[in-house]
C-alpha positions as CSV (number, residue, x, y, z in Angstrom):
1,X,-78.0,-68.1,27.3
2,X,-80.5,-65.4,28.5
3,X,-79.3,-62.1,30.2
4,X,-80.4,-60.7,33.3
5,X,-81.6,-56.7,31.9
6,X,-78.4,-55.5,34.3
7,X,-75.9,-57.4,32.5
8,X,-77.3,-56.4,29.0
9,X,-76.7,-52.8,30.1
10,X,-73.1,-53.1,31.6
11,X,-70.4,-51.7,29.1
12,X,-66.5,-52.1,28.9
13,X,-65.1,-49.2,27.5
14,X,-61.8,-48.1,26.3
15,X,-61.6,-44.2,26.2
16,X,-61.6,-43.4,29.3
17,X,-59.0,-45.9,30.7
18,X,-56.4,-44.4,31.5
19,X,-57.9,-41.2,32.9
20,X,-60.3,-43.3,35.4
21,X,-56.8,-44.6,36.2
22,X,-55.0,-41.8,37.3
23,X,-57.7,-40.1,39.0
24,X,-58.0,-43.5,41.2
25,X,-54.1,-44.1,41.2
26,X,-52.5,-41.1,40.7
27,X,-48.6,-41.1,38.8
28,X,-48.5,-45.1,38.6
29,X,-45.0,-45.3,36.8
30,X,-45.3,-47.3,33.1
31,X,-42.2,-47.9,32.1
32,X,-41.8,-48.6,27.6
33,X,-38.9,-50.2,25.3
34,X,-38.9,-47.9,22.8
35,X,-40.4,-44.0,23.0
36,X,-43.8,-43.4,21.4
37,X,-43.9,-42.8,17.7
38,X,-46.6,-40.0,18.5
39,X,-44.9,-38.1,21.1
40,X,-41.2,-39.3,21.0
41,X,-39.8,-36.6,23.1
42,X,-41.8,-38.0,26.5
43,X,-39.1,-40.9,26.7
44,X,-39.9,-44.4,28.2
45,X,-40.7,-43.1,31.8
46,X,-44.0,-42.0,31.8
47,X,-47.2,-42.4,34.4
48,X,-50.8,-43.1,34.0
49,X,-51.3,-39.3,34.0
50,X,-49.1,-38.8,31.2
51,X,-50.6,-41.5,29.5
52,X,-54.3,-40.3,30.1
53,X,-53.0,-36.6,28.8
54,X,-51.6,-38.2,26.1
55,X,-55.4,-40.0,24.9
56,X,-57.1,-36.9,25.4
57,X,-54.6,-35.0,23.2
58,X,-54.8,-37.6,20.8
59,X,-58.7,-37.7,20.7
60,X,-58.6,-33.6,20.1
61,X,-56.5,-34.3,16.9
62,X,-58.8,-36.6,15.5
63,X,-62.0,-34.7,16.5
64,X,-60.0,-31.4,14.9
65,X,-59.3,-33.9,11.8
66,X,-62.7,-34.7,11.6
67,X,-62.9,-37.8,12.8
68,X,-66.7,-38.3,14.7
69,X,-68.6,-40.8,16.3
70,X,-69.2,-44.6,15.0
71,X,-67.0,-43.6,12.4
72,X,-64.3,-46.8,11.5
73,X,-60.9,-45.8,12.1
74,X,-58.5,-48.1,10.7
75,X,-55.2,-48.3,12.3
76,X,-52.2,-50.4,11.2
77,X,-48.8,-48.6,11.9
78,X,-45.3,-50.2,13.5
79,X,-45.6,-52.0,16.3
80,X,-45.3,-49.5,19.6
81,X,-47.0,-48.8,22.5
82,X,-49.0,-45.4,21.0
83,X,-51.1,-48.3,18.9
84,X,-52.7,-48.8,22.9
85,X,-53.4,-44.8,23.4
86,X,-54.9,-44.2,19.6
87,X,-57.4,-47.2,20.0
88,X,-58.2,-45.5,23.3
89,X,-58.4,-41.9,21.6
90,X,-60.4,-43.2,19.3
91,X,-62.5,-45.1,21.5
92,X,-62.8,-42.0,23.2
93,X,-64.6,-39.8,20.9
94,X,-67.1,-42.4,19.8
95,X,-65.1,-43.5,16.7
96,X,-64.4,-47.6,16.2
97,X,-60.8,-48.3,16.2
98,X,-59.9,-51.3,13.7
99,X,-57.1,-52.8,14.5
100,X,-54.9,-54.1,12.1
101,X,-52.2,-55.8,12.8
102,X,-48.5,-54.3,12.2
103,X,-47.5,-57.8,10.9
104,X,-49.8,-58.2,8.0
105,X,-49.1,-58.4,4.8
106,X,-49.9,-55.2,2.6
107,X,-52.7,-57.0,-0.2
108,X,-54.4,-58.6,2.8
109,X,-54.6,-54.9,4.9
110,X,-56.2,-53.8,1.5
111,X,-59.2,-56.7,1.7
112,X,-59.7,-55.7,4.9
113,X,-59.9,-51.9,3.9
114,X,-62.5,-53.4,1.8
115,X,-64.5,-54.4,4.4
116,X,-64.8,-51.7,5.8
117,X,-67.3,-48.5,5.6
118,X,-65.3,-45.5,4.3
119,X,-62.8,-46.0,7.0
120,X,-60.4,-43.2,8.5
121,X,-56.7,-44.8,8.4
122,X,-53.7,-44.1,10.4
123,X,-50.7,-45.1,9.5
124,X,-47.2,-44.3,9.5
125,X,-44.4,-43.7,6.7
126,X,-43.0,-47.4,7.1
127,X,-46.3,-48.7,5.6
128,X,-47.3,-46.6,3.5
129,X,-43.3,-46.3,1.6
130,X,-43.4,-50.1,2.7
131,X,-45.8,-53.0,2.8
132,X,-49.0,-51.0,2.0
133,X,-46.5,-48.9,-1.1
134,X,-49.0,-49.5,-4.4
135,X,-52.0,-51.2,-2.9
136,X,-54.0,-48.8,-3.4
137,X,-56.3,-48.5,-0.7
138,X,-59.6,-47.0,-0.1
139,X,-60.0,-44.9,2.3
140,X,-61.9,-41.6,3.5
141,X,-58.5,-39.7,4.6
142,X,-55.0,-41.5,5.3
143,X,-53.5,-39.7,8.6
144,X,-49.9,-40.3,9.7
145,X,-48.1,-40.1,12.8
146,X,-45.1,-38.7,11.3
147,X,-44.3,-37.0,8.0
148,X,-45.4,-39.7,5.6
149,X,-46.1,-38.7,1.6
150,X,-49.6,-38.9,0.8
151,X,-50.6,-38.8,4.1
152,X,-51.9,-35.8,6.7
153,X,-49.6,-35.8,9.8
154,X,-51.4,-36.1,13.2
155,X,-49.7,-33.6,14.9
156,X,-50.9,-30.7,12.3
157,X,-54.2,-31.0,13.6
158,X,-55.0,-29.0,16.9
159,X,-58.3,-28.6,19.3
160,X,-58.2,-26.0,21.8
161,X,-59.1,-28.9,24.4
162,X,-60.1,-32.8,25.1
163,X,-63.6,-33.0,23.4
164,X,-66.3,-34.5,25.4
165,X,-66.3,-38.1,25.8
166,X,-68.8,-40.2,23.6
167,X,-70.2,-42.8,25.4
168,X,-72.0,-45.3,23.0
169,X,-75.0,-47.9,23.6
170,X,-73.4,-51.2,25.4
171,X,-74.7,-53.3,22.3
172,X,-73.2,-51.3,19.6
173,X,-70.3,-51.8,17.6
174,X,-67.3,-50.3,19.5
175,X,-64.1,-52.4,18.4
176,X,-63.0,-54.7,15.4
177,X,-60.5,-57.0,15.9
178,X,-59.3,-59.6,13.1
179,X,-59.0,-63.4,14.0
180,X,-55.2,-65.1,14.2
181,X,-55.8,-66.0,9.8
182,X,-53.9,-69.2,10.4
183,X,-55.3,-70.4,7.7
184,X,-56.2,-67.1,5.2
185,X,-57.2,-63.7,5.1
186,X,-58.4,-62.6,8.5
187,X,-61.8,-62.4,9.7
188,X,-62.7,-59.3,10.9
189,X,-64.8,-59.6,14.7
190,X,-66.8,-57.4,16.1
191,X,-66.5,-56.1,19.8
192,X,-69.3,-54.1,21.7
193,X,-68.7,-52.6,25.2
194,X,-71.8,-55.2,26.7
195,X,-69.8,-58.5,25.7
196,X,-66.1,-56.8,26.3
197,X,-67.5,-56.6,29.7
198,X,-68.6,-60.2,30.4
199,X,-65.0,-60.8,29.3
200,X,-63.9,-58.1,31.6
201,X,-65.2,-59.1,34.8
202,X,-64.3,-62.6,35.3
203,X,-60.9,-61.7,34.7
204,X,-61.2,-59.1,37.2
205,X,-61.8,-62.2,39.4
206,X,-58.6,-63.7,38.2
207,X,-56.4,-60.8,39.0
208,X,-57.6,-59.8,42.6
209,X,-55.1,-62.0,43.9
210,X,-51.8,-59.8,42.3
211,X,-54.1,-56.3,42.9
212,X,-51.2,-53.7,42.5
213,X,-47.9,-55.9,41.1
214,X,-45.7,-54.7,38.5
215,X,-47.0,-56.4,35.5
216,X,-44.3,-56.9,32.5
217,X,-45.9,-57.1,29.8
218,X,-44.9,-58.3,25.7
219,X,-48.5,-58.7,23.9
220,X,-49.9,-57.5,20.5
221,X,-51.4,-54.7,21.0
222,X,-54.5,-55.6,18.7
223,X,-56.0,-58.0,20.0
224,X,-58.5,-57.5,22.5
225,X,-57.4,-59.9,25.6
226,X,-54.4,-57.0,26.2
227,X,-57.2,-54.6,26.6
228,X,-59.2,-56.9,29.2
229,X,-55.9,-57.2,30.6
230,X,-55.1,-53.5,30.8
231,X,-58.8,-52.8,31.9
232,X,-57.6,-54.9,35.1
233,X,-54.4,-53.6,35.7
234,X,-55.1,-50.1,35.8
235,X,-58.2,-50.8,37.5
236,X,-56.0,-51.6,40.4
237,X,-52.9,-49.7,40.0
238,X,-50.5,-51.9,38.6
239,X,-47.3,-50.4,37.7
240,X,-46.3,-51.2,33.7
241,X,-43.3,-52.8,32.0
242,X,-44.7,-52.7,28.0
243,X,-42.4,-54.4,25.8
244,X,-42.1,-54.5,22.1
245,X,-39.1,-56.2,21.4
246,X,-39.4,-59.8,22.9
247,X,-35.4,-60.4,22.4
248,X,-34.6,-61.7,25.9
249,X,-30.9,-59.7,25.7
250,X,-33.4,-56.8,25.8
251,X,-36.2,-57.7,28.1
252,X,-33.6,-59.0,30.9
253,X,-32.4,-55.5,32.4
254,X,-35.6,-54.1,32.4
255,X,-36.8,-57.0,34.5
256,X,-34.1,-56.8,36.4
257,X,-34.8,-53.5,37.1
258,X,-38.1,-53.3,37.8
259,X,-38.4,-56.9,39.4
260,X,-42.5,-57.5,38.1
261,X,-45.1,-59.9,39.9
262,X,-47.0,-60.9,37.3
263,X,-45.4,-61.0,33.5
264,X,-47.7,-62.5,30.6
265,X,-47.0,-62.9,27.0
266,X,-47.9,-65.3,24.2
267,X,-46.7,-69.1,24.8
268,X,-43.8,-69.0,22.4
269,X,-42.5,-66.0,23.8
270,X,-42.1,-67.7,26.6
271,X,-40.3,-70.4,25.2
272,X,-37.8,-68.2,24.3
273,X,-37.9,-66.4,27.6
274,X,-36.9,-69.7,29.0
275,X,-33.5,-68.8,29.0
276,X,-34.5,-66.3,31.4
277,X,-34.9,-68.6,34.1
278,X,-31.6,-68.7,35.6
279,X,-30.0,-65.3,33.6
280,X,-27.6,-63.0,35.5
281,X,-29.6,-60.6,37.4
282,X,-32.4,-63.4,38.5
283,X,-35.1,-61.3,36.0
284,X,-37.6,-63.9,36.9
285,X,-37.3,-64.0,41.1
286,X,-40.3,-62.1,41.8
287,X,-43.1,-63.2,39.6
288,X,-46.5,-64.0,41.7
289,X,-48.2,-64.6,38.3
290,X,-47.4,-65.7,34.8
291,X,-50.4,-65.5,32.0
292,X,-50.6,-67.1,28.9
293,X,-53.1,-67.2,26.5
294,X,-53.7,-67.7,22.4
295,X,-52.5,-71.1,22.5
296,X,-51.4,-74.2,24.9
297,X,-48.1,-73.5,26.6
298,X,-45.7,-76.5,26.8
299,X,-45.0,-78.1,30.2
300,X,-41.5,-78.0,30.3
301,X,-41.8,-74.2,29.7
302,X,-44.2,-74.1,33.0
303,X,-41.8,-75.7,34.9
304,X,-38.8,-73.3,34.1
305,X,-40.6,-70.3,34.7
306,X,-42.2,-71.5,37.8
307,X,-39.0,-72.8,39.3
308,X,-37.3,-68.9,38.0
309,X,-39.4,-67.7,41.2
310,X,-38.1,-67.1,44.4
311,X,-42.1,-66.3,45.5
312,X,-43.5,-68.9,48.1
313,X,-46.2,-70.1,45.6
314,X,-45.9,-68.6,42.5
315,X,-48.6,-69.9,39.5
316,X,-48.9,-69.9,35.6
317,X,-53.1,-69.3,34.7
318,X,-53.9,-70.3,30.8
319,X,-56.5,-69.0,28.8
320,X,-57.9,-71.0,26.5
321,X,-60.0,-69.0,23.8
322,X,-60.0,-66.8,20.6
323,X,-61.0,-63.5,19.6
324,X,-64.5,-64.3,19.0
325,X,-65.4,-65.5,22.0
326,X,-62.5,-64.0,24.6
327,X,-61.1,-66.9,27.1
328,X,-63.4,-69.6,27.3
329,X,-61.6,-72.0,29.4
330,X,-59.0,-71.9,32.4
331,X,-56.3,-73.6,34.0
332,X,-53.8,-72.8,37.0
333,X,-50.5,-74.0,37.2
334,X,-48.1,-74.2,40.6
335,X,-44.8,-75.6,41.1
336,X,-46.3,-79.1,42.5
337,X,-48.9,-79.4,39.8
338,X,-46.8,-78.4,36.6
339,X,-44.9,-81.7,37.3
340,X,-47.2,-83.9,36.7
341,X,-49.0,-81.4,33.5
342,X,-50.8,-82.6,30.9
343,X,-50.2,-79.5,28.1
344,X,-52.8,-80.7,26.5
345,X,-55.6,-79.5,29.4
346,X,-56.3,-76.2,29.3
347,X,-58.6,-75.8,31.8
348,X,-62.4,-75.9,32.5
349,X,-65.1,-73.3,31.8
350,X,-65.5,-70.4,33.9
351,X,-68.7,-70.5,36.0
352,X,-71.7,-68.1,35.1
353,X,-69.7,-66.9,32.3
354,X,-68.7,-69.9,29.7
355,X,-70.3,-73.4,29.1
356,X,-68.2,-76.1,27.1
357,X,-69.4,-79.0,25.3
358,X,-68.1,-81.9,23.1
359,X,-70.0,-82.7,20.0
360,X,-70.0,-85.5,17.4
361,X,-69.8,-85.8,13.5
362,X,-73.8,-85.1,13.4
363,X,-73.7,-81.9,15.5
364,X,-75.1,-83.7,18.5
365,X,-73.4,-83.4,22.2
366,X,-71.5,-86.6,23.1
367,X,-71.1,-88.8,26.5
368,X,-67.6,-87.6,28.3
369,X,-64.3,-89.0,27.0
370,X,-65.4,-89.1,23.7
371,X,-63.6,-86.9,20.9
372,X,-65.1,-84.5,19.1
373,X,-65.6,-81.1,18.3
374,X,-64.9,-78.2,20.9
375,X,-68.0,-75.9,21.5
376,X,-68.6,-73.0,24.1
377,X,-71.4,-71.1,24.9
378,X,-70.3,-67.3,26.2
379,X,-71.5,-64.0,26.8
380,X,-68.3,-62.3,26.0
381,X,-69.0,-63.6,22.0
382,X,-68.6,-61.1,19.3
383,X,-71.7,-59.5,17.4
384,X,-70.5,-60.6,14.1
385,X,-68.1,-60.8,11.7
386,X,-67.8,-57.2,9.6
387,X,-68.9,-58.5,6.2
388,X,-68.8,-62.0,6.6
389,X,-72.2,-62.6,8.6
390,X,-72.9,-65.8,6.9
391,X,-69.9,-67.2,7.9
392,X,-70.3,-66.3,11.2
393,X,-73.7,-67.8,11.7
394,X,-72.3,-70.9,10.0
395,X,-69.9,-71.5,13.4
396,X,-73.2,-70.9,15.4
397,X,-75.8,-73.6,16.9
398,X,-78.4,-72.5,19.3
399,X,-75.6,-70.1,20.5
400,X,-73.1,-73.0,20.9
401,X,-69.6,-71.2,19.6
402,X,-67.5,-73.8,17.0
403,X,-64.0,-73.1,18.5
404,X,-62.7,-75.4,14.9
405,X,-60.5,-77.5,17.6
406,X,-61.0,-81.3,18.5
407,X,-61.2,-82.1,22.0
408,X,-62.3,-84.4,25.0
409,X,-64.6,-83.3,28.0
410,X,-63.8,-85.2,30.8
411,X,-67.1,-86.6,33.6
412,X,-65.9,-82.8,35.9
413,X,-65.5,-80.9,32.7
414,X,-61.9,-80.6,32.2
415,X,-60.6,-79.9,28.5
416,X,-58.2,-81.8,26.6
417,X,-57.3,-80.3,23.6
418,X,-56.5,-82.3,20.5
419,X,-55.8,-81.0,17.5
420,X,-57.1,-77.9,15.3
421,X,-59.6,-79.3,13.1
422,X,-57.5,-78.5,10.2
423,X,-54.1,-79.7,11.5
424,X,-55.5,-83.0,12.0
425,X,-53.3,-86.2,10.2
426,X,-54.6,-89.2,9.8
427,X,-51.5,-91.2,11.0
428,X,-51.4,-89.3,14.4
429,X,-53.6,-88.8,17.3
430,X,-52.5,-85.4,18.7
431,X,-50.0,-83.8,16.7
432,X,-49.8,-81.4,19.6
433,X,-49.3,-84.3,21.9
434,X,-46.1,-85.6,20.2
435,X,-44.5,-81.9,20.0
436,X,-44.9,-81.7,23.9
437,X,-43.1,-84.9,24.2
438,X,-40.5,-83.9,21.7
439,X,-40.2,-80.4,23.9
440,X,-39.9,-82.2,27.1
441,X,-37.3,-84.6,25.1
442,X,-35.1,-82.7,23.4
443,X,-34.3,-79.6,25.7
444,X,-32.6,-77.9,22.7
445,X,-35.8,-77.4,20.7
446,X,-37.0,-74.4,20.8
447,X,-39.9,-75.2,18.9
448,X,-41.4,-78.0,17.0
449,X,-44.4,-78.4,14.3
450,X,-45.8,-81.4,13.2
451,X,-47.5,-80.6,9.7
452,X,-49.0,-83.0,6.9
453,X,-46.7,-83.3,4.0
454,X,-47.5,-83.6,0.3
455,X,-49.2,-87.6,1.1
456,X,-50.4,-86.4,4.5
457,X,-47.7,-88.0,6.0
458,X,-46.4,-86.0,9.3
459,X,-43.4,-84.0,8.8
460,X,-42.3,-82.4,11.8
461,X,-40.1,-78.7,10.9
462,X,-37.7,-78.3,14.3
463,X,-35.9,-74.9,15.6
464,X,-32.6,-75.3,17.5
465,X,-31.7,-73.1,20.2
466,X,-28.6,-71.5,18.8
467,X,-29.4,-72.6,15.5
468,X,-27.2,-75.6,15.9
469,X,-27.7,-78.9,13.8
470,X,-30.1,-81.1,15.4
471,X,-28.9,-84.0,16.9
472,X,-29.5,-87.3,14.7
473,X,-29.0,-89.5,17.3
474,X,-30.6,-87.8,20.1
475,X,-33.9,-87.2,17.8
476,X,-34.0,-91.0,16.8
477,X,-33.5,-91.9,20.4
478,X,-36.5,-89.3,21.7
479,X,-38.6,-90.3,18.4
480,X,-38.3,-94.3,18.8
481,X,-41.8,-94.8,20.5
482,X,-44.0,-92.1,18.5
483,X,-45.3,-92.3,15.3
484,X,-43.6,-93.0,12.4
485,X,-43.1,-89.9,10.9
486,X,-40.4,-88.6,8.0
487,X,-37.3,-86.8,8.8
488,X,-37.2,-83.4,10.6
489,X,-36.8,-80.5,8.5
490,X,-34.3,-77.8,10.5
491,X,-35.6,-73.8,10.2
492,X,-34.5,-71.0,11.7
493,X,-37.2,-69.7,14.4
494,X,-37.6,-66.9,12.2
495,X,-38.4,-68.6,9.3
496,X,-41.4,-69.9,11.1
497,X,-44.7,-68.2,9.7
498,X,-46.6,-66.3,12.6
499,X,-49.3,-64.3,13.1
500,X,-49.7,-61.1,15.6
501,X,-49.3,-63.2,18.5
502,X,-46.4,-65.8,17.6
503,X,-48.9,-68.6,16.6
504,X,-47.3,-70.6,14.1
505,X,-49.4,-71.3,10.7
506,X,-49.2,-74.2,10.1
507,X,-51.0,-74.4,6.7
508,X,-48.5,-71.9,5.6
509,X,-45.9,-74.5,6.6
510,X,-47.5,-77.5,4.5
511,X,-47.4,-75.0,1.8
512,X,-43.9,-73.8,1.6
513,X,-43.0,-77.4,2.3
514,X,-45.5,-79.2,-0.6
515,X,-44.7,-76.1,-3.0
516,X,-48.7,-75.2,-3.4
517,X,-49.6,-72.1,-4.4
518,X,-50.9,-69.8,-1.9
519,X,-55.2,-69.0,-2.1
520,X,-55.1,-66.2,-0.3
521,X,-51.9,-63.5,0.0
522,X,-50.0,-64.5,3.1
């Protein structure tokens, strides 16, 4: 896809954020869970000029550290909001954040150490006494945001002011990422500010329409849509809710409180925030705008958040993409239309910015209505992945993107997803077809995964709201005109595997329920 010269120029960067911000804005209130683990004392109601402060004081320490431009700056900590303002300190000085999420395991945030060239790493004492205790990584200098052993704390490093901000070319490396590793180690994927702004701008588009709503917000805060997301809110003054814990006994009174327009959050946080539809305190009542993205949302889960709205015509938009190529595909959902939803159709491309296409067994495009592999063509595609090029160029043809999901393009290029490639089972069309109807079913189920057993047979794993016993009768009675499949295996939610964003891996599953050994650390 060729690029006018403009477009090649035009960067997305992260630095100065939050500045830009509060220069535009003024003291925007953001409103946090939990205080910052860099700066504890400020409490959880702060501004965007506290915030900004906050990034350039952040950026002097690492500049006084030593820390200079296009370096690789690992960071992998607990999960809070001061992971947001480090990657935009870092970002601010010229360095390349890495963001590593607080969920991995410690032998797989060593590979990806690995990968790296002589990276900076900040961390915190929780790793380094915890998951990351006698991996041995390799790094230039380990910094900490509190007194951690082994480690230099943050705060002992001081610059008599901000440094100057580093701006650097809009087609050089400026972020990594890793990918969901649903299936293995993750992949690391390389951001630059050019193709972080071809994400950036059609979302813009998206979000003119709730310009200056409270956004509530529960994302991880490593992976790059929450960026293009906070690149739009700021941009037009949105106040900020940002939540770490998604527990909905938690998250209710500060909804309550602060009453947000838009909320987004992955899709199976917002199956558990179902219950929040009719909760003392009405938490949901004034939401314009729900987002989801990283996965297909059930329908059912649509229709109770939609119908938690006391706003004339509230909607639910769905993203469909991954961190390689940023959202590729979109869908809008209202009250009217989320009754009759597919939750299998997530959308169609986004004009001037995405192209889809379906393609066969021998790589060739195929008529509409046929199955086959998902492809998309964007500018908003990584530049590579950090030392696994030729796998990247492997999921490349002619700049057609292999998203590794089946699908079906209908004649006015709606998408209908299918199955990952992986996932597939032999003895079942859409395994993610049959857990919608399950959801829709059997309200109790807070989730359900349909994985291939030891004979590829499909062997769904349920969650019961409650943890209550599932239901024999009910689950015979919902099952009766699906495919044959072999009893339900009962787990706790939490038992679940999931990555950074609550996306369920489902190899994992067939794993721990065949007994194979792992390949890769999980």
């Amino acid at each position: 896809m060729s690029q006018p010269r403009l477009l090649a120029d035009r960067g997305f960067y992260l630095g100065p954020l939050f500045r830009r911000a509060a220069d535009r804005h003024g003291a925007v209130f953001v409103t946090l869970d939990r205080p910052l683990d860099t700066h504890p004392g400020l409490g959880v109601d702060l501004d965007y000029t506290v915030l900004a402060d906050v990034v350039e004081e952040l950026s002097g320490r690492l500049w006084a550290a030593g820390v200079r431009p296009s370096e690789q700056v690992a960071l992998h900590k607990t999960d809070n909001v001061d992971i947001v303002l480090l990657t935009c300190a870092i970002s601010r000085i010229g360095a390349v954040p890495v963001l590593l999420s607080p969920g991995l395991a410690g032998p797989v945030v060593g590979q990806l150490l690995e990968r790296l060239r002589e990276p900076w790493l900040i961390t915190d004492r929780a790793k380094l006494e915890g998951p990351l205790k006698g991996v041995g990584v390799r790094v230039r200098r380990t910094l900490s945001v509190d007194a951690a052993p082994g480690a230099e704390p943050l705060a002992g490093f001081t610059c008599a002011g901000p440094p100057a901000p580093v701006r650097l070319h809009p087609r050089e490396p400026a972020l990594i990422t890793h990918s969901s590793g649903t299936t293995g180690v993750p992949k690391l994927a390389v951001h630059c500010p050019n193709t972080m702004w071809n994400r950036l701008v059609p979302q813009q588009a998206m979000g003119w329409p709730t310009r200056g709503e409270t956004a509530a917000l529960h994302m991880s805060f490593v992976h790059s849509r929450f960026y293009h997301l906070l690149g739009v809110l700021l941009r037009f003054g949105s106040p900020l809710v940002l939540i770490t814990d998604p527990d909905p006994a938690a998250v209710r009174p500060l909804l309550v409180r602060h009453r947000p327009g838009i909320v987004e959050t992955h899709p199976n946080t917002f199956v558990l925030w179902e219950e929040l539809a009719d909760a003392p305190g009405a938490p949901l009542s004034q939401v314009k705008s729900y987002g989801s993205t990283f996965d297909a949302i059930h329908p059912r889960t649509v229709r109770r958040l939609l119908g938690a709205s006391t706003r004339r015509a509230p909607w639910l938009v769905q993203l469909y993409g991954q961190s390689e190529t940023g959202p590729v595909a979109v869908q809008w959902f209202t009250r009217r239309s989320a009754q009759r939803a597919d939750g299998r159709r997530v959308g169609t491309g986004i004009p001037g910015f995405t192209r889809l296409r379906i393609t066969g067994p021998d790589g060739r495009p195929v008529a509409p209505g046929t199955p086959g592999r998902i492809e998309a063509r964007t500018r908003g595609r990584i530049l590579t992945y950090l030392g696994a090029r030729a796998q990247y160029e492997r999921q490349l043809d002619d700049g057609w993107w292999q998203m590794g999901d089946m699908g079906v393009l209908s004649r006015l290029g709606a998408l209908r997803l299918i199955d990952r490639e992986i996932d597939r089972i032999d003895a079942v069309h859409s395994s993610l077809e049959v857990e919608d109807a399950l959801m829709e079913r059997l309200e109790e189920l807070r989730e359900v995964v349909i994985v291939p057993g030891a004979d590829r047979e499909p062997v769904p794993v349920v969650c019961v709201r409650g943890e209550r016993p599932l239901d024999p009768e009910r689950w015979r009675a919902a099952t009766a005109d699906l495919p044959a499949m072999a009893e339900p295996r009962q787990w706790r939610f939490e038992e679940l595997p999931m990555t950074a964003t609550w996306k369920v891996k489902r190899v994992e599953i067939t794993r721990l329920l065949t007994g194979t050994p792992r390949s890769v650390p999980a």
